[in-house]
C-alpha positions as CSV (number, residue, x, y, z in Angstrom):
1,X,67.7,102.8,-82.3
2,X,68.2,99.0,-81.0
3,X,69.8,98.0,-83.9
4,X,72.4,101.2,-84.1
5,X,73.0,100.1,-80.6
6,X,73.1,96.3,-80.8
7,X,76.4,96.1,-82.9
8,X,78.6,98.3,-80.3
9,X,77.2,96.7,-77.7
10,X,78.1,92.7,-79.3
11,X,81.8,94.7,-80.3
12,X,82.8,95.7,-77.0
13,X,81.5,92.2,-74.8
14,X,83.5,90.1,-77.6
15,X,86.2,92.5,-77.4
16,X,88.6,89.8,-75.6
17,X,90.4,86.6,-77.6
18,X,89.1,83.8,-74.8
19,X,85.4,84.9,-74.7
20,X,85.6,85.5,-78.6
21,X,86.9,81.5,-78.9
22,X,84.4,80.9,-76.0
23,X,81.6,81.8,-78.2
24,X,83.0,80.0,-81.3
25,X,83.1,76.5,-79.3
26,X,79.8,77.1,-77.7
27,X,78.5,77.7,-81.3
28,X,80.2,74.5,-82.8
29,X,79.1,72.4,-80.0
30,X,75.0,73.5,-80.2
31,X,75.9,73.3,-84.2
32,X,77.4,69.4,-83.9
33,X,74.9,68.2,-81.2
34,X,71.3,69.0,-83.8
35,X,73.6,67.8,-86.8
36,X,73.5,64.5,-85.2
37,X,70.1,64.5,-84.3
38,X,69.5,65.9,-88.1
39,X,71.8,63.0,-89.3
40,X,70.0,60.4,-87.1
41,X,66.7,61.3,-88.2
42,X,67.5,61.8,-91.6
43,X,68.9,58.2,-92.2
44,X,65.5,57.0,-91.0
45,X,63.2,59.4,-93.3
46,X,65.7,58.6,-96.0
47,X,65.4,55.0,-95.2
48,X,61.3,54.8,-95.5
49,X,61.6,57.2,-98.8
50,X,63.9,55.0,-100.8
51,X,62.4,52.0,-99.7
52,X,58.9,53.1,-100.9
53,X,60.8,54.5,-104.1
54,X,62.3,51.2,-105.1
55,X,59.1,49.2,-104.2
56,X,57.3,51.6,-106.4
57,X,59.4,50.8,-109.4
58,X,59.4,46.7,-108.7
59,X,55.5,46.6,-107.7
60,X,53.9,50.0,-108.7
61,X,51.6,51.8,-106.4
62,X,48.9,48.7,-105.7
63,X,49.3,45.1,-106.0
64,X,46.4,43.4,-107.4
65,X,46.6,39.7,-106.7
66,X,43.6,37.3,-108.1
67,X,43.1,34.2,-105.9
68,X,41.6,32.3,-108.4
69,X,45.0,32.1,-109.5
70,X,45.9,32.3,-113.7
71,X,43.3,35.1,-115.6
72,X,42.9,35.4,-119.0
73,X,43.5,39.0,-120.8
74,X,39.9,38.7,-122.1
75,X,38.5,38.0,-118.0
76,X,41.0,41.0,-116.8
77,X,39.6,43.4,-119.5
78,X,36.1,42.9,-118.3
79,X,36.6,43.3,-115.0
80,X,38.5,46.2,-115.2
81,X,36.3,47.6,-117.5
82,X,34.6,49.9,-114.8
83,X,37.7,51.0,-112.9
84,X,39.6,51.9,-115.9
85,X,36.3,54.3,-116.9
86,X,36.9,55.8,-113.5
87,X,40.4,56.0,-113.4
88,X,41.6,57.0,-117.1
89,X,44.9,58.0,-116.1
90,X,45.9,55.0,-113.8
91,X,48.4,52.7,-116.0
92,X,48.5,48.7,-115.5
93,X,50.4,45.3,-116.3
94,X,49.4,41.9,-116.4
95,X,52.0,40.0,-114.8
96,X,52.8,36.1,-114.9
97,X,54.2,35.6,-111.2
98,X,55.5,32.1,-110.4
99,X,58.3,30.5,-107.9
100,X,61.4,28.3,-109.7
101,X,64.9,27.2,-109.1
102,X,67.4,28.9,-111.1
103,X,70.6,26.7,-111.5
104,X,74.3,28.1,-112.7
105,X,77.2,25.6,-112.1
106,X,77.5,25.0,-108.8
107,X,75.3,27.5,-107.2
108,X,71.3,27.6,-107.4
109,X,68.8,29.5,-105.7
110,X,64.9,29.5,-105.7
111,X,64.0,32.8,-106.9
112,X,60.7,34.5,-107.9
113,X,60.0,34.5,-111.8
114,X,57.8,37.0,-113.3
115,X,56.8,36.2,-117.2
116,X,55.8,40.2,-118.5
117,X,55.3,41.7,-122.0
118,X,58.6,44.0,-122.3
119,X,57.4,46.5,-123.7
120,X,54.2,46.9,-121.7
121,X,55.5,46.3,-117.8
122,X,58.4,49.6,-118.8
123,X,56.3,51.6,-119.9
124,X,53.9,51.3,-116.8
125,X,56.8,50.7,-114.0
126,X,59.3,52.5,-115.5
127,X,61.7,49.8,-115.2
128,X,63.5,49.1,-118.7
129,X,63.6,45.5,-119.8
130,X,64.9,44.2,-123.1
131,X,64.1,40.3,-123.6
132,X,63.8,38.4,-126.7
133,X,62.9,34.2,-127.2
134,X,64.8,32.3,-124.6
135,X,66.6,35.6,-123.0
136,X,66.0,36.4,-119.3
137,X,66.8,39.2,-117.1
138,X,68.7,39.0,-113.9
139,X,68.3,41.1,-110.8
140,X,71.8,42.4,-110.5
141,X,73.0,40.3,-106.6
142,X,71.2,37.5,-108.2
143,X,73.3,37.5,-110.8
144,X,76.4,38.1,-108.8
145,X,75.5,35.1,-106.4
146,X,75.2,33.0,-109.4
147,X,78.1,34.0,-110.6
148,X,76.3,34.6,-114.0
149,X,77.0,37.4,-116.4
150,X,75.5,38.8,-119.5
151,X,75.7,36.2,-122.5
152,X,75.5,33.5,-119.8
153,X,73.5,30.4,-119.6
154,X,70.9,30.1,-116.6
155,X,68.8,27.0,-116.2
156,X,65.2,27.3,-114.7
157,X,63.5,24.3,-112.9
158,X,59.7,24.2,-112.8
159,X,57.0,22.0,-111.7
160,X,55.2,19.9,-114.6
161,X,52.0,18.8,-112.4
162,X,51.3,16.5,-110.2
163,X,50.7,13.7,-112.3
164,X,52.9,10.7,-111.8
165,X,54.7,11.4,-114.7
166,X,55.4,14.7,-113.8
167,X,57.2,14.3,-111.0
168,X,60.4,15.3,-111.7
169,X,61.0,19.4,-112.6
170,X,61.5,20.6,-116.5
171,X,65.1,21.9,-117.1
172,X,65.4,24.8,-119.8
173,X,68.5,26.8,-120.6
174,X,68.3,30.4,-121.2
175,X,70.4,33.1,-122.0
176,X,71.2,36.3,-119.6
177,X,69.7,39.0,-121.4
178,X,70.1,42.4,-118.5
179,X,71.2,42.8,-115.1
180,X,68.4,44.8,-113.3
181,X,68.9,47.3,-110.5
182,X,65.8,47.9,-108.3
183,X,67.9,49.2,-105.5
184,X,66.3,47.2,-102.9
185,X,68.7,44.1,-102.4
186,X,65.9,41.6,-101.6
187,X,64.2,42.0,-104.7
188,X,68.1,42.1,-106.7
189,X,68.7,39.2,-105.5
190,X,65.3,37.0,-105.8
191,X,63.5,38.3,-108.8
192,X,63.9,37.4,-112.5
193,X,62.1,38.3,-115.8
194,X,61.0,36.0,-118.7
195,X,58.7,37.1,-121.7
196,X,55.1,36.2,-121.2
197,X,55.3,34.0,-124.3
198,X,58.7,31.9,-122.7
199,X,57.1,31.1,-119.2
200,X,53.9,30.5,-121.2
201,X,55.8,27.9,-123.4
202,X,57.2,26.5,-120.0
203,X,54.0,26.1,-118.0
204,X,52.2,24.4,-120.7
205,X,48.7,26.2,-120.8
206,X,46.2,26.3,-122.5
207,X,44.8,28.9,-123.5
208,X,43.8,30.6,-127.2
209,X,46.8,31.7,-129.2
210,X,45.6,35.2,-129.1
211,X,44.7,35.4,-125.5
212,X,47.4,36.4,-122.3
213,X,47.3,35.5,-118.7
214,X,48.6,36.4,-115.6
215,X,48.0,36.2,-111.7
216,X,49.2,39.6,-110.5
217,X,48.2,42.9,-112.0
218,X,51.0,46.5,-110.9
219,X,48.7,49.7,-110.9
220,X,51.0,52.8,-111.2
221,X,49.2,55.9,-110.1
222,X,50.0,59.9,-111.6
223,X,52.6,61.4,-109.6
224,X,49.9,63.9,-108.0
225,X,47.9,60.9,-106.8
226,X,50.9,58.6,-105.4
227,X,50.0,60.0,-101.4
228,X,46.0,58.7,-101.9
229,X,47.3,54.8,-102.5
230,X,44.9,53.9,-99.7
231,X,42.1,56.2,-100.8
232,X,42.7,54.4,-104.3
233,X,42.1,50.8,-102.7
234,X,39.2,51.5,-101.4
235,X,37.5,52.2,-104.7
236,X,39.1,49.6,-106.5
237,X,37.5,47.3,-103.9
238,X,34.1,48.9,-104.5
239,X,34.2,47.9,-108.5
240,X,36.7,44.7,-108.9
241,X,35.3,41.2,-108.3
242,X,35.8,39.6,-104.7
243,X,38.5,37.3,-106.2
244,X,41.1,40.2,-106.3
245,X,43.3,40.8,-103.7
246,X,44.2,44.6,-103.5
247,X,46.6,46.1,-101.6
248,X,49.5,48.9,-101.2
249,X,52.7,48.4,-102.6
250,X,54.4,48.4,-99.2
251,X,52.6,45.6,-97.9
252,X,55.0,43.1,-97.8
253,X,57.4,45.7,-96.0
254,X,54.5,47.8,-93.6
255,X,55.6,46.5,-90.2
256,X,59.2,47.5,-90.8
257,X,58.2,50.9,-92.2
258,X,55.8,51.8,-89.6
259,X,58.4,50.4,-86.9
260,X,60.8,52.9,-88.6
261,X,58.1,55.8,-88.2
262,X,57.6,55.4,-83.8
263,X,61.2,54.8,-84.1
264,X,61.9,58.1,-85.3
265,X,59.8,59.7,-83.4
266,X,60.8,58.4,-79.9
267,X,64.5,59.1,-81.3
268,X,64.2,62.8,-81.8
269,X,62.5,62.9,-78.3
270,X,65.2,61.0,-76.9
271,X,68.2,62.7,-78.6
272,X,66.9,66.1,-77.4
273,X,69.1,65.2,-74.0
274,X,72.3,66.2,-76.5
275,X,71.1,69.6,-77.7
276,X,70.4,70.2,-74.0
277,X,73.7,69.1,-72.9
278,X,75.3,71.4,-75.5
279,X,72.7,74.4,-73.9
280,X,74.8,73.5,-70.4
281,X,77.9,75.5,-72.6
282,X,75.6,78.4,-73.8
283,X,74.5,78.5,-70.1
284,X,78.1,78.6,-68.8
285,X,79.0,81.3,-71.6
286,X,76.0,83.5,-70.0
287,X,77.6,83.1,-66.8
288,X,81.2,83.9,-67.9
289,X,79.6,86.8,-69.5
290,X,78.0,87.8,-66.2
291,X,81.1,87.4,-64.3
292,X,83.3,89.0,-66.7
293,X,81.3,91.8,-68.7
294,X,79.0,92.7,-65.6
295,X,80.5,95.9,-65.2
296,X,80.4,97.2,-69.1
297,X,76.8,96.3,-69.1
298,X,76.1,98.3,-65.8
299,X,78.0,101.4,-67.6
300,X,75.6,101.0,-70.6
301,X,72.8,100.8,-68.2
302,X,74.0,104.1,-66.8
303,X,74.7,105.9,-69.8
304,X,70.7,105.7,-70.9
305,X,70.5,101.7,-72.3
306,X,66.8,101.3,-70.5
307,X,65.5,97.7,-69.2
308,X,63.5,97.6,-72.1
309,X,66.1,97.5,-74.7
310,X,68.2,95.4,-72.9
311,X,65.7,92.8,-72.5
312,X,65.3,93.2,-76.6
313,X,69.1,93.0,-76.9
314,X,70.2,90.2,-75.1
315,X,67.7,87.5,-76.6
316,X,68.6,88.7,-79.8
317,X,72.2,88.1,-79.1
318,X,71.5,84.2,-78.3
319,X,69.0,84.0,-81.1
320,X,71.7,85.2,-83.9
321,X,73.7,82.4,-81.9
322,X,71.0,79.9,-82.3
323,X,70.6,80.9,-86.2
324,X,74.2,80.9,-86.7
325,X,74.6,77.4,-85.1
326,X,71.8,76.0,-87.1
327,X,73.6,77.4,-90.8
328,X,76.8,75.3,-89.0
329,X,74.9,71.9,-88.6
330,X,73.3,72.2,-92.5
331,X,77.2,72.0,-93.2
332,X,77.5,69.2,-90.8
333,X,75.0,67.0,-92.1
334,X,76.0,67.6,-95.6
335,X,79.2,66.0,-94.7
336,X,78.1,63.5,-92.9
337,X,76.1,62.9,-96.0
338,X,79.2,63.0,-98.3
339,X,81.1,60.5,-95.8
340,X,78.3,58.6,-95.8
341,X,78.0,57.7,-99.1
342,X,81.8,57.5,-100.1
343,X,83.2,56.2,-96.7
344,X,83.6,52.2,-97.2
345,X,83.3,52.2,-93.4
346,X,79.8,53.4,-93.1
347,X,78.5,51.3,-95.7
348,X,75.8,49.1,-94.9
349,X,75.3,45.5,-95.5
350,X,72.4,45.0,-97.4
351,X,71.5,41.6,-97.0
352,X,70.6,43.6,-93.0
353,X,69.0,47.0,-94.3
354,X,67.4,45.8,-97.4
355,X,68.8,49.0,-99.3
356,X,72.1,49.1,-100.8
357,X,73.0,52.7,-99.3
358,X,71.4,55.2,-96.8
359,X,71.1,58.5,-97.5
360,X,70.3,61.3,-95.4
361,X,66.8,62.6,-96.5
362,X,65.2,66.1,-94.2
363,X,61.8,67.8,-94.7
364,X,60.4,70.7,-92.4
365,X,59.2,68.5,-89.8
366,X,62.4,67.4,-89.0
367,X,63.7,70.3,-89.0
368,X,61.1,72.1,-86.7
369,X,61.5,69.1,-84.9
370,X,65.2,69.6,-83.6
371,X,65.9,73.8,-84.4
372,X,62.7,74.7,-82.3
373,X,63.2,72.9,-78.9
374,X,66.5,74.4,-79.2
375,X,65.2,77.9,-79.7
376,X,63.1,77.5,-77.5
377,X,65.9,76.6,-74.6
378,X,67.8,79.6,-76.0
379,X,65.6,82.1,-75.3
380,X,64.9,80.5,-71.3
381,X,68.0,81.0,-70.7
382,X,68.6,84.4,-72.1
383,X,65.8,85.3,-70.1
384,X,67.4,83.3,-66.9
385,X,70.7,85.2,-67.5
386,X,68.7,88.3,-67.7
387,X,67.6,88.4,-64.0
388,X,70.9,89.2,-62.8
389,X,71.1,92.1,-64.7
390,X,67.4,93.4,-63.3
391,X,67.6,92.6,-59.9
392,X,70.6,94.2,-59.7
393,X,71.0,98.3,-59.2
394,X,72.9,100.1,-61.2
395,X,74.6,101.3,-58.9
396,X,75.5,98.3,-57.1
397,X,77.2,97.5,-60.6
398,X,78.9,100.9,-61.2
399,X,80.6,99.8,-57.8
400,X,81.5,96.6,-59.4
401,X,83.1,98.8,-62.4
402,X,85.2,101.0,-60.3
403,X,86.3,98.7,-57.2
């Protein structure tokens, strides 16, 4: 019966051009004010997601760091011998890390070297690299600050010891094998990959022919697992030796992300003011509709249209509002989205927000975040704009109609 009746009813109040474009702009403006609260929040969620993403492909899903500094393969098996009983599908790479000075021309920079097996450290961090003897790969604004392209010659500088004789850094020459893309701009433009066996070869050590080393070791957990890092760390520090530092892969980056998180938060709060300013219009529509479409409402109270359904009607009228404004500010932020990533003017420097683009990334809590306030305001003031209706007597409106 309230359904048969709510159609006629929404027919004859929107009856009019002015409150028909009326609604329209009250719609657009409720639809554009939680688009850019959507928008806001959605850069920052997209922010901590990619950054985490492009950690995890640099660094993996836990650092382990020994502070006894170089470990053989033999000492690394051994230790891990328990952990990797325990955790069978976790993957790992040994990893050579060191600090140089790479030179090109005119332009040098110190840069952080990593000496890996190929062939080992993409297969675990899903990061394809291709090196062969005296080849090197390049993080992409490395290269580009360099100046250096593929088939290029790089020279690296490194420390010989401390020795008197040694005082002076060893020079080698090596050719630019890849241009690497982790997508994070800090790490494109500091990091660099040599075969185990080159930096080996460069640092001089001395260890057995058959036998590896390395400082750091990049654990890469199953997809299903990647929320329970921490949970992760904490066993790992129940069965590793005391000389291993372990910790997540966001370490180096946790103040900034967790800065991002209460950022968020308090930013939704605080952008709630613009969805309420945008109510003020859905508020003045319920008064033009009181002033204007008093009398046809009075008439349908008089031909049978009982408190009861009206007080069904009427929030249902602002809630198909509310629905329809929501659809409207999906489109909006899909736009923004668009502009966002094609517009050279809302590009974003990287060297300031470590990634190389923002993109708009929403899940439910966001969502619930900004369309249930507003839902929530919606129905108030249906029920505010209600009370005119009820405290009024019908007949006092019928007078209305036929003054």
């Amino acid at each position: 019966m309230i359904l048969r009746l709510f159609f006629p009813i929404l027919q004859i109040l929107l009856i009019d051009r002015p409150t028909r474009r009326f609604l329209v702009g009250v719609g657009l403006g409720l639809a554009f004010s939680m688009a850019v609260i959507l928008c806001a929040l959605g850069i920052m969620d997209g922010f901590d997601r990619e950054m985490k993403e492009k950690l995890r492909l640099a660094s993996g899903d836990i650092q382990i760091i020994s502070r006894k500094g170089l470990v053989s393969s033999r000492e690394i098996e051994k230790d891990f011998a328990q952990a990797s009983k325990l955790f069978s599908q976790v993957k790992r790479t040994t990893v050579f890390q060191t600090e140089a000075f790479m030179i090109r021309d005119q332009n040098s920079r110190g840069i952080l070297l990593r000496g890996v097996a190929p062939e080992e450290f993409s297969a675990v961090m899903g990061l394809p690299i291709e090196l062969q003897p005296g080849q090197i790969a390049l993080g992409k604004e490395l290269a580009q600050y360099l100046g250096a392209k593929v088939g290029d010659e790089v020279v690296l500088a490194l420390p010989q010891g401390h020795g008197d004789n040694n005082l002076l850094p060893k020079l080698t020459a090596f050719t630019v094998r890849q241009l690497l893309d982790h997508g994070l701009f800090e790490l494109d433009s500091r990091i660099a990959y040599l075969s185990r066996e080159d930096l080996r070869t460069l640092v001089g050590d001395t260890w057995e022919p058959d036998e590896s080393f390395g400082n750091t070791i990049f654990v890469t957990l199953p997809e299903k697992f990647r929320d329970d890092v921490k949970n992760f760390i904490d066993e790992l520090k129940h069965v590793l030796p005391m000389h291993y530092q372990i910790r997540p892969f966001w370490r180096d980056f946790g103040v900034l992300l967790e800065a991002v998180k209460i950022e968020k938060t308090v930013l939704a709060l605080v952008l709630q003011v613009i969805v309420l300013v945008s109510l003020f219009n859905v508020f003045g529509f319920i008064v033009y509709l009181n002033e204007k479409k008093a009398q046809e409402i009075f008439l349908f109270r008089a031909l049978g249209l009982s408190d009861k359904q009206l007080m069904t009607l009427w929030p249902c009228f602002l809630i198909i509002l509310w629905f329809v404004s929501c659809l409207i500010s999906l489109i909006f932020v899909q736009i923004f989205n668009f502009l966002l990533h094609n517009l050279d003017l809302l590009k974003v420097p990287g060297e300031i927000y470590h990634l190389g683009k923002l993109d708009i990334k929403l899940g439910l809590f966001e969502y619930a975040l900004v369309f249930g306030p507003a839902l929530v305001q919606i129905i108030v003031l249906a029920l505010f704009g209600l009370r005119r209706f009820m405290n009024k007597p019908i007949i006092a409106g019928l007078r209305m109609e036929f003054n």
